[in-house]
DRENDO-1510 file (C-alpha; in Angstrom, 1 decimal, always signed):
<recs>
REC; n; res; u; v; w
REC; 1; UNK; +4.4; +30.8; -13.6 .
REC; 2; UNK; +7.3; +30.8; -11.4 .
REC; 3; UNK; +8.1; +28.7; -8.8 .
REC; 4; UNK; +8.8; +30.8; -6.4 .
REC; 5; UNK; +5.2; +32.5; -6.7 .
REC; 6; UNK; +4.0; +28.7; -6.2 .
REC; 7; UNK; +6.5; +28.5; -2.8 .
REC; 8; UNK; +4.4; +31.7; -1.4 .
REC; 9; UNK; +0.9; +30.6; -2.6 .
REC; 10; UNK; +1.7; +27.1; -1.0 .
REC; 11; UNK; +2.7; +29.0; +2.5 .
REC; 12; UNK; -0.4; +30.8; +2.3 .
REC; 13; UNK; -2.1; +28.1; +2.0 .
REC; 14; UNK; -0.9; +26.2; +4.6 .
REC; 15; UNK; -1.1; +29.1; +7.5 .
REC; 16; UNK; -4.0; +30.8; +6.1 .
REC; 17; UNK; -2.3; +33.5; +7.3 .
REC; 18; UNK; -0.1; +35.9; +5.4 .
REC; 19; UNK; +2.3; +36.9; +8.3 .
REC; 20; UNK; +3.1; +33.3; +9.5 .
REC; 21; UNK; +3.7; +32.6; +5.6 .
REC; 22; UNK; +5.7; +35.2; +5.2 .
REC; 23; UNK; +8.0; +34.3; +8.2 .
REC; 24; UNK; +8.2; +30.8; +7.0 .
REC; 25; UNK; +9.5; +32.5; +3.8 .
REC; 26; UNK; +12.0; +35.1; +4.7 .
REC; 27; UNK; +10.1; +37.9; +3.2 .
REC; 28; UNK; +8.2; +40.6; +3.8 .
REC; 29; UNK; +4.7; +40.2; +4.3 .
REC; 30; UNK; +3.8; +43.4; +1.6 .
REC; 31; UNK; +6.2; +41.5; -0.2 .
REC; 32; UNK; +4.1; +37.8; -0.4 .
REC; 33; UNK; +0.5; +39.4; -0.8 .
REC; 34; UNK; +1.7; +40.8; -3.3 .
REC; 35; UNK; +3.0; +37.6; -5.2 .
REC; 36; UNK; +0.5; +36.2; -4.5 .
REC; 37; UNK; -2.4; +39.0; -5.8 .
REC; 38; UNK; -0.1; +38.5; -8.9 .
REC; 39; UNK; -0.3; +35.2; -9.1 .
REC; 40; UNK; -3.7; +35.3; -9.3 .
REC; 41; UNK; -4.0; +37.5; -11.8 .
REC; 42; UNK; -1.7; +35.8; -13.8 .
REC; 43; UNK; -3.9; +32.7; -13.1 .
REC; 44; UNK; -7.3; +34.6; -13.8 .
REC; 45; UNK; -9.0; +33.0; -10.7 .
REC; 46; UNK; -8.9; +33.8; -7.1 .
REC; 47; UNK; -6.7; +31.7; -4.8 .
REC; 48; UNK; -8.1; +33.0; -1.5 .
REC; 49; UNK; -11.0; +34.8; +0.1 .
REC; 50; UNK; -9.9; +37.2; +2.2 .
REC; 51; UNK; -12.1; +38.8; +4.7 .
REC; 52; UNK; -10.2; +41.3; +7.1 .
REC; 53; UNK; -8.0; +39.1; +9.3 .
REC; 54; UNK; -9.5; +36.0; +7.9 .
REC; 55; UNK; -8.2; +33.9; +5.2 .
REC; 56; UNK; -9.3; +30.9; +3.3 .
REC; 57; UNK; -8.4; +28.6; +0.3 .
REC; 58; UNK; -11.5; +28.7; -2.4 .
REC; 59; UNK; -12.5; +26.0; -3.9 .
REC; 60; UNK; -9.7; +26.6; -7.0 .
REC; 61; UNK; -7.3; +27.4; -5.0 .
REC; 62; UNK; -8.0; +24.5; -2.7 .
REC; 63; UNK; -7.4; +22.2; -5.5 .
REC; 64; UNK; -5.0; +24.4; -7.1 .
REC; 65; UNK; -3.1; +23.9; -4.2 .
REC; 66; UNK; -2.8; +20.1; -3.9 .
REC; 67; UNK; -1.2; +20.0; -7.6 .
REC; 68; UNK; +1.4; +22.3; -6.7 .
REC; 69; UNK; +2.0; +20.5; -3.9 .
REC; 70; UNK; +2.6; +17.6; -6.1 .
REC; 71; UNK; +4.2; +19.6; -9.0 .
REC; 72; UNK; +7.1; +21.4; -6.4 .
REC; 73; UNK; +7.6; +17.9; -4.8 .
REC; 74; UNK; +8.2; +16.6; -8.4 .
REC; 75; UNK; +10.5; +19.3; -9.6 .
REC; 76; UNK; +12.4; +19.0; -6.1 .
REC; 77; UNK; +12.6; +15.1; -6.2 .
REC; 78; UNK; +13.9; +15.4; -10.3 .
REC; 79; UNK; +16.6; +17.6; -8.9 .
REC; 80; UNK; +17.9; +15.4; -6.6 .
REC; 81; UNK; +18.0; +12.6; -8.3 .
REC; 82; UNK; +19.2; +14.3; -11.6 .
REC; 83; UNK; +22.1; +15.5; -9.4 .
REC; 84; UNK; +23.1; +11.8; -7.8 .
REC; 85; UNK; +23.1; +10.4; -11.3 .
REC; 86; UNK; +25.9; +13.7; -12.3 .
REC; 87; UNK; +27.6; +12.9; -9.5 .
REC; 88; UNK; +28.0; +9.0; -10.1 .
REC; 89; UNK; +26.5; +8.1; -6.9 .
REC; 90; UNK; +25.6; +4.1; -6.3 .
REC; 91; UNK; +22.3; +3.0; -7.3 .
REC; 92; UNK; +19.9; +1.7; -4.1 .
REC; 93; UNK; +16.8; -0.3; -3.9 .
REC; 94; UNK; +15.1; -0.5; -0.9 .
REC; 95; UNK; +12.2; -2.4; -0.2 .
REC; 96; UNK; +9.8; -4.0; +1.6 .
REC; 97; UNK; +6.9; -7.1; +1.2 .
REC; 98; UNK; +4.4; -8.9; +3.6 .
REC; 99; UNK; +2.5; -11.9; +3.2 .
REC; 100; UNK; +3.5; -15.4; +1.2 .
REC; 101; UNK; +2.0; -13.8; -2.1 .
REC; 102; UNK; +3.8; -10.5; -1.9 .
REC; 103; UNK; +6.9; -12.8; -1.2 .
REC; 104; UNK; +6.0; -15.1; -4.2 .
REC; 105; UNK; +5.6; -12.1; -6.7 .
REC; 106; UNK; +8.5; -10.0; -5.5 .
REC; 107; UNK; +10.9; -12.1; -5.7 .
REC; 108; UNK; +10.3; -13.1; -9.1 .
REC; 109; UNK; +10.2; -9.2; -10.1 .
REC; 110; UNK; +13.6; -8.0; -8.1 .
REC; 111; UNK; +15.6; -11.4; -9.8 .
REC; 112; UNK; +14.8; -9.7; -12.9 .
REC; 113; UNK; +15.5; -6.3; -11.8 .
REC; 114; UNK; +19.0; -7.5; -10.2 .
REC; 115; UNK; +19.6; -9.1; -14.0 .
REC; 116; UNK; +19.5; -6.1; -15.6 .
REC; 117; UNK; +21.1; -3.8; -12.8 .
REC; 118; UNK; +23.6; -6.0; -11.1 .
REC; 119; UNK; +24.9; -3.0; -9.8 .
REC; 120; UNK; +22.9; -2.1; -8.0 .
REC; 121; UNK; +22.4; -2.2; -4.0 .
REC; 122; UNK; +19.2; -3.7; -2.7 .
REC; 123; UNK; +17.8; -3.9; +1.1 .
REC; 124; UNK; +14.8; -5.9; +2.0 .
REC; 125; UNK; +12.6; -5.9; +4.9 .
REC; 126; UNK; +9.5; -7.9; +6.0 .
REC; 127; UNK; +6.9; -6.5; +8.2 .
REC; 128; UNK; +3.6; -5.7; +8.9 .
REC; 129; UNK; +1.2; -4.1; +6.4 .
REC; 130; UNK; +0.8; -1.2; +8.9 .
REC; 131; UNK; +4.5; -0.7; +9.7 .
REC; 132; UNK; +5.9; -0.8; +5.7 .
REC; 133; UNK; +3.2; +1.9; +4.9 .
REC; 134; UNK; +4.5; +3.8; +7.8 .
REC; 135; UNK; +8.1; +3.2; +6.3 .
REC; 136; UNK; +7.0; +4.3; +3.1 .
REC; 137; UNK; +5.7; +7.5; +3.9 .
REC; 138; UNK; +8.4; +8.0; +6.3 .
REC; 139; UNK; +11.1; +7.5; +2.9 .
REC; 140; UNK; +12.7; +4.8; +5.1 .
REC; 141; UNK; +11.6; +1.9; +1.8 .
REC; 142; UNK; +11.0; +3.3; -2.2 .
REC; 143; UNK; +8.8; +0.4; -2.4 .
REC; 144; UNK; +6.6; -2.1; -0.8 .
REC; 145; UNK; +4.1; -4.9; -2.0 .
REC; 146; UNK; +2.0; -5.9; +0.2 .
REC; 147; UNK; -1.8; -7.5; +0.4 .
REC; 148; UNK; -4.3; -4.4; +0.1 .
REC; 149; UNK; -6.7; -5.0; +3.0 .
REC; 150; UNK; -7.9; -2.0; +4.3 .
REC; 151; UNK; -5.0; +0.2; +2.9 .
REC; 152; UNK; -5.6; +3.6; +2.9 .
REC; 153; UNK; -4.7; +4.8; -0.5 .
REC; 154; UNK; -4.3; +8.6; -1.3 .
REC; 155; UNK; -3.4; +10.2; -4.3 .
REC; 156; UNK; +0.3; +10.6; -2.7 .
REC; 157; UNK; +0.8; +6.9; -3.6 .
REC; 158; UNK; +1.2; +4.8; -7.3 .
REC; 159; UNK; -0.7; +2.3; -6.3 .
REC; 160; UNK; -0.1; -1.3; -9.1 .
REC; 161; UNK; -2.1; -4.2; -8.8 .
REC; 162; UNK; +0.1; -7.4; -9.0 .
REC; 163; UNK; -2.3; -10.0; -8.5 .
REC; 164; UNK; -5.7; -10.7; -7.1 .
REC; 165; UNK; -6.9; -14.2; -5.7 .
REC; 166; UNK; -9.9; -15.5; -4.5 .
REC; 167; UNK; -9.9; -16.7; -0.2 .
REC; 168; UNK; -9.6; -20.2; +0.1 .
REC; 169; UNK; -9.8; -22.5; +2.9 .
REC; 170; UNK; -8.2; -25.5; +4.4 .
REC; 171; UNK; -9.6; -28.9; +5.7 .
REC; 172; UNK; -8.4; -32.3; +7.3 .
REC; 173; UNK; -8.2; -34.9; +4.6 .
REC; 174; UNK; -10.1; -37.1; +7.2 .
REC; 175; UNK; -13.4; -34.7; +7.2 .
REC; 176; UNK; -16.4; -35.9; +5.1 .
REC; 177; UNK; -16.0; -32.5; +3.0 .
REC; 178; UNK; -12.3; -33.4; +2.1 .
REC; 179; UNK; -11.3; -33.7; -1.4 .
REC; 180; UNK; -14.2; -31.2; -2.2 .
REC; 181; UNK; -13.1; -28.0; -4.6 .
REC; 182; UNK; -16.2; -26.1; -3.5 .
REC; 183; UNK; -18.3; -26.4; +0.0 .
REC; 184; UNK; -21.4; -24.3; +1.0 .
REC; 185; UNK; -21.4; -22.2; +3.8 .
REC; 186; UNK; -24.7; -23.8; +5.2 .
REC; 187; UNK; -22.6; -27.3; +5.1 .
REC; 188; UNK; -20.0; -25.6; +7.7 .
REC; 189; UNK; -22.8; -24.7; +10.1 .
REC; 190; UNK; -21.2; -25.5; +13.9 .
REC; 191; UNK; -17.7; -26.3; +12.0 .
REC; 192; UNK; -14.8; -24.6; +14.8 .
REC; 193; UNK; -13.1; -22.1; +12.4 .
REC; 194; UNK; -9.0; -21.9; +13.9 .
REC; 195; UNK; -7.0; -18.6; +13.3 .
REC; 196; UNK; -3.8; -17.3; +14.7 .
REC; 197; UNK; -3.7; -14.8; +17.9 .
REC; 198; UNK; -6.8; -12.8; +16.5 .
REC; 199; UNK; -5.1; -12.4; +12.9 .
REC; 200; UNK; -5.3; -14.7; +10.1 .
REC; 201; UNK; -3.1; -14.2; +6.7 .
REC; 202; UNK; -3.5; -10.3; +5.7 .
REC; 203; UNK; -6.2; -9.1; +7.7 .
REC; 204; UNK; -6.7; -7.8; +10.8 .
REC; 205; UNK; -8.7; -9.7; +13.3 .
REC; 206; UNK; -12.3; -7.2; +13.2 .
REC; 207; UNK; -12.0; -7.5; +9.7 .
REC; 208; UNK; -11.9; -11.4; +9.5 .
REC; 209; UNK; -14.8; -11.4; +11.9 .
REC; 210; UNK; -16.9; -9.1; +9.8 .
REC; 211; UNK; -15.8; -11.9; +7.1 .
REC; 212; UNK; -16.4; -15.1; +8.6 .
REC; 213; UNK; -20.0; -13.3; +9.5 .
REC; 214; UNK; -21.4; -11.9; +6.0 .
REC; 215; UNK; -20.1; -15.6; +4.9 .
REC; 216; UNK; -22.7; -16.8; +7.3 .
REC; 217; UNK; -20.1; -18.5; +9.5 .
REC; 218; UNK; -20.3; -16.0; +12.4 .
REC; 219; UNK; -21.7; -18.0; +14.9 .
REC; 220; UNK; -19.3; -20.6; +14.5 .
REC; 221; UNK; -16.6; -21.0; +17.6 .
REC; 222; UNK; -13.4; -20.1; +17.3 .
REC; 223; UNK; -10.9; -22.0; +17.9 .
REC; 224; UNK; -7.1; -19.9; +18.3 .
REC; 225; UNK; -3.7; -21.2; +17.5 .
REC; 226; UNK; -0.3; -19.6; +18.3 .
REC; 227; UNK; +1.4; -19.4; +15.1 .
REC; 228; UNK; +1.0; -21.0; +11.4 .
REC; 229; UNK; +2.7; -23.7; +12.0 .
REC; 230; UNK; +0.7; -24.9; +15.5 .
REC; 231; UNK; -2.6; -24.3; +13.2 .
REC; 232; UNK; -1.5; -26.2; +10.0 .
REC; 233; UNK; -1.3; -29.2; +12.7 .
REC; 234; UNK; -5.0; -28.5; +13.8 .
REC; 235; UNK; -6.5; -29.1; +10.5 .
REC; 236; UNK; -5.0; -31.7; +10.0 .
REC; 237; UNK; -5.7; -33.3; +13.1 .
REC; 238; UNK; -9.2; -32.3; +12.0 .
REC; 239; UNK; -10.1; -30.1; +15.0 .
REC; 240; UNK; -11.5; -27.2; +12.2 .
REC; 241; UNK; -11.3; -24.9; +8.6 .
REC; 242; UNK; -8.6; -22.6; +8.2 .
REC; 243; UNK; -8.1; -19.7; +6.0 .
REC; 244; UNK; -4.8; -20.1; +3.5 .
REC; 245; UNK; -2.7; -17.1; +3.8 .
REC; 246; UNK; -2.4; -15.6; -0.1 .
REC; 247; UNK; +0.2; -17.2; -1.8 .
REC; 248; UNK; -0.2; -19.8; +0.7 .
REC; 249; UNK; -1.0; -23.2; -1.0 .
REC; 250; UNK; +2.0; -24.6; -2.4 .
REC; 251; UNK; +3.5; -24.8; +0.9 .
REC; 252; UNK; +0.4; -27.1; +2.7 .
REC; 253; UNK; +1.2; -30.5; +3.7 .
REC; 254; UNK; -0.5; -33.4; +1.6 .
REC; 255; UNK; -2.9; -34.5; +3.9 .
REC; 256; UNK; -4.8; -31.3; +4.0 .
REC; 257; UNK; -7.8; -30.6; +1.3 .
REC; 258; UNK; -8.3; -27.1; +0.0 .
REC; 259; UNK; -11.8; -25.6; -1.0 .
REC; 260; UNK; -13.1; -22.2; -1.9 .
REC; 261; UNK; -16.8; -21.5; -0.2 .
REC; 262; UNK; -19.6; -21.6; -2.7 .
REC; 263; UNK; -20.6; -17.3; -3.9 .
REC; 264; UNK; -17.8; -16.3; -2.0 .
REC; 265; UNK; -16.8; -13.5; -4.4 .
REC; 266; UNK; -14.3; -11.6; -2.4 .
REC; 267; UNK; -11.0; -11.1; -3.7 .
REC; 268; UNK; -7.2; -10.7; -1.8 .
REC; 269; UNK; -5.3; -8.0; -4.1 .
REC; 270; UNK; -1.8; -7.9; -4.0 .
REC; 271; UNK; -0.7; -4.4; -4.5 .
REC; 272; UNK; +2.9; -2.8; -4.7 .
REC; 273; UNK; +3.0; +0.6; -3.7 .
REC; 274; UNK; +5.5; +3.8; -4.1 .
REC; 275; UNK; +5.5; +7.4; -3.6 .
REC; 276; UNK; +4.4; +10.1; -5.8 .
REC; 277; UNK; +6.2; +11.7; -7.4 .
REC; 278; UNK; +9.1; +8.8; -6.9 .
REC; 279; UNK; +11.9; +9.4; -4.8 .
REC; 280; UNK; +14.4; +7.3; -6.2 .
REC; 281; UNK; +15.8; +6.9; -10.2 .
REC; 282; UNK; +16.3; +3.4; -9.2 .
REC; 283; UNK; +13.3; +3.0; -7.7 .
REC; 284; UNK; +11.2; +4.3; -10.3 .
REC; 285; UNK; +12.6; +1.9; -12.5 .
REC; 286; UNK; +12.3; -0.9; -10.4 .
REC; 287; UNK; +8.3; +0.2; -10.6 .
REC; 288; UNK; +8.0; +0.5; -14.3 .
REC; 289; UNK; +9.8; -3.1; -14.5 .
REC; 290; UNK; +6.9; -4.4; -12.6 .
REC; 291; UNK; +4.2; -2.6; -14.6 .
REC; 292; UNK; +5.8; -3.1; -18.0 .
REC; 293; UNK; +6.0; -6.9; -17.7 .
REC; 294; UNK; +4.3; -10.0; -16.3 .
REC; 295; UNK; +5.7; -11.9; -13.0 .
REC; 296; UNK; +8.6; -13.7; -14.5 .
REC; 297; UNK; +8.6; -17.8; -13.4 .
REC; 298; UNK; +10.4; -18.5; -10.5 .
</recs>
C-alpha cells in the first residue's frame, strides 16, 4: 500500500467527486480513478459507490478513511519531527492549564519534566477551558490540562486522566452546619447559594444550574459575586454555600467550614489533553512523563 494511493483515496473522499480530487492533486482525473480502482483491489473491498455522477464513501471506506487520515497525519508529523531532531533544532514545550487543580497537578509534572530536560524551552498560558481547546486544535499549545466538564472529546485527541475529585462546598464557621464533613441537601432548603458572574469553578453557568437542581437545591436564590475573592468574603460573612473551585481547598481562609453534600456522587476530572498523532518529540514526552508516573510532591 502506497502512500500516495492513500493521498488520492483521501481526496476522493473528501470531494466525493473525482475531478475536484484530481485538481486538488495535480493529476489527471483517468489518472486518480484509476489509483484508486487499484487500490481497491489491492484492498479487496470497495472504497466507493459510484452511481454515474454520484459518489459516496461505503461504509469501509468511510472508516477506512478516518485511519488513513490518522495514519498520513502520523507518517507526516514523524517526518517533521524526525528531521528537527537531525537538524539539532531547540527543544519547545508549550502549554496550557485552567483551573486551581490543573495548576496544582501541572506544576508538579513540568518541575519534573524541566529536571530531566533543562534544556529545554517551555511557554505557559492560562485560559479558559474553551479557548486552550481551541489553541490546541489550532497547534498554537502541544498540551493542556484542564478540568473536563463538558469537553468534547474526539478520537483526534489523547485524552489522560490526572485526577478526579468529588464537589465540595463552603460554609461560614458561624452557620449551625459549620464544622460538619457531610450535610443533606434537604438541610440547605432556602440556603442563598453565591457564585461568580454566572460561572462557578470549571463549569459553565447552565451547567451549574442543571447541578444545583438534580441536587435538589434549584429553587434556592442565588446570590452573585464579582470575582473569587468578593465571594470567599460572603461565606464568611455567612450570607450563603459556595462551591470550592477543584484544587481549591488549601487556599480557604480558616474561618470557613468545608462539606461535601450527602449522595452527591458526581465527580470533577482533571484531564490533560494532546493531539493525535503528537505534534511535538518534546511534547510527546512531556505526555508519557505524566502517564508513566504519579504527580510528584510539590
Amino acid at each position: 500500500m502506497s502512500f500516495r494511493r492513500m493521498e488520492y483515496f483521501l481526496a476522493v473522499a473528501k470531494h466525493l467527486n473525482f475531478t475536484k480530487a484530481a485538481r486538488e492533486c495535480y493529476v489527471a482525473q483517468a489518472a486518480i480513478s484509476q489509483q484508486v480502482k487499484q487500490f481497491e483491489e489491492e484492498l479487496g473491498f470497495k472504497l466507493f459507490d459510484r452511481g454515474g455522477a454520484s459518489v459516496k464513501l461505503t461504509p469501509a471506506g468511510a472508516y477506512f478513511a478516518r485511519q488513513c487520515r490518522s495514519i498520513l497525519a502520523q507518517y507526516n508529523g514523524a517526518v517533521k519531527q524526525a528531521r528537527a531532531i537531525a537538524d539539532g533544532e531547540k527543544r519547545v514545550l508549550r502549554v496550557g492549564f485552567h483551573g486551581l487543580s490543573a495548576q496544582k497537578i501541572f506544576a508538579g509534572h513540568l518541575r519534573r519534566f524541566r529536571e530531566t530536560y533543562p534544556e529545554t524551552s517551555v511557554t505557559i498560558r492560562e485560559g479558559s477551558q474553551a479557548s486552550l481547546m481551541e489553541e490546541l486544535r489550532q497547534g498554537e499549545v502541544d498540551v493542556i490540562v484542564v478540568p473536563d466538564s463538558g469537553l468534547v472529546l474526539d478520537e483526534g485527541l489523547d485524552v489522560l486522566e490526572l485526577a478526579s475529585t468529588r464537589s465540595k462546598f463552603m460554609i461560614g464557621a458561624g452557620s449551625p452546619l459549620a464544622g460538619r464533613p457531610v450535610i443533606s441537601a434537604a438541610e440547605l432548603t432556602g440556603q442563598p447559594i453565591l457564585r461568580i458572574n454566572g460561572k462557578e469553578g470549571a463549569f459553565p453557568s447552565r451547567q451549574r444550574t442543571d447541578y444545583y437542581t438534580r441536587l435538589g437545591l434549584g429553587e434556592n436564590p442565588v446570590h452573585w459575586a464579582k470575582n473569587y475573592f468578593e465571594l470567599l468574603l460572603m461565606v464568611e460573612a455567612g450570607m450563603g454555600i459556595a462551591a470550592i473551585p477543584s484544587g481549591g481547598e488549601e487556599q480557604l481562609p480558616e474561618d470557613v467550614s468545608i462539606f461535601e453534600l450527602e449522595g452527591d456522587a458526581f465527580r470533577i476530572n482533571t484531564v490533560a489533553l494532546r493531539l493525535v498523532p503528537p505534534v511535538s518529540v518534546t511534547a510527546d514526552d512531556f505526555f508519557q512523563m505524566m502517564r508513566q508516573g504519579e504527580n510528584p510532591a510539590l
